[in-house]
Phi, psi and omega in degrees: 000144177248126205288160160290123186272320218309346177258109150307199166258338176267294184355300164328310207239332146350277190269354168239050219271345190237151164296341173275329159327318195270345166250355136339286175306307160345298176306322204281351171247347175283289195246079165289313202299335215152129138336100174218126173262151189314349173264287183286338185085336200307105170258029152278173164188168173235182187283168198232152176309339180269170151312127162047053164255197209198125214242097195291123213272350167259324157259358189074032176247133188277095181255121158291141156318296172332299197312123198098019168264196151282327183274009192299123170086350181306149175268340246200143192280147209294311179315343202245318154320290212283335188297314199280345188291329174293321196260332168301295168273022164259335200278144143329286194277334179123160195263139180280162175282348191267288189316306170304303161349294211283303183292312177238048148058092181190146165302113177342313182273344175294301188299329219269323212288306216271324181282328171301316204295336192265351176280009169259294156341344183261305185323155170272145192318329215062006185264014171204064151347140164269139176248322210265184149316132162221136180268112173259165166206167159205125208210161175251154177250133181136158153246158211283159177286200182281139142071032156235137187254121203087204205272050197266147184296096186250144135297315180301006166250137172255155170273151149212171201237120180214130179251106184242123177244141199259096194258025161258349180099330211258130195313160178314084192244130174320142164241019169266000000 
């Protein structure tokens, strides 16, 4: 299977290659809407103790960008998080914890702790089950290399997977 390339790894680290980038990004999506704190509702604020956190100018309760993230509670600069989070999900098999350790200077159970918090984080919500009939299939797109046949391992091919579920009841009709 071939992973989707368009973020590279130098793209990447462009755009989030430092900790204040990342927690910039953070900030422009926790409050695209607007500034409300989470205690008081109050949507003055000042700046806050964390980068670009945001310090609630009537009860003072302070919020970090992190907070309520995957990234929330990290011990490890935040740039080295969204690093290991890029490298879980572009790998095939997923990145082992010995190799992550190794790669941003962290303790083996620090890396092993943090690819759980984000493979829990990946899993589905559950909250919209397929329940019905579902028809799964799959096929590759590409063409196969010279004097190779089927389903033999070409770069040039993607696998997709497409899962349809049918919750009105009403038959099928085939497209061969």
């Amino acid at each position: 299977m071939r992973i989707n390339k368009e973020l590279t790894r130098k793209k990447f680290e462009q755009i989030l290659g430092t900790d204040k980038q990342c927690y910039k990004y953070l900030a422009d999506i926790k409050w695209k809407d607007g500034y409300q704190c989470k205690r008081c509702k109050c949507d003055r604020f000042m700046r806050g103790k964390k980068p670009f956190g945001k310090r609630c100018a009537k009860c003072h309760y302070d919020e970090s960008p992190t907070a309520g993230t995957l990234f929330h509670k990290v011990k490890f600069g935040l740039s080295d998080a969204f690093g290991m989070v890029y490298d879980i999900v572009t790998s095939k098999k997923g990145a082992n914890s010995i190799w992550l350790a190794e790669r941003y200077g962290v303790r083996q159970k620090t890396a092993w702790l943090f690819r759980q918090k984000v493979q829990r984080a990946m899993t589905s919500s559950l909250k919209h089950p397929l329940e019905q009939d579902v028809d799964v299939d799959e096929f590759e797109i590409g063409t196969p290399k010279k004097n190779q046949q089927g389903r033999s391992h070409s770069t040039n091919k993607t696998r997709v997977v497409i899962a349809v579920e049918n919750r009105e009841g009403k038959s099928r009709t085939s497209l061969r």
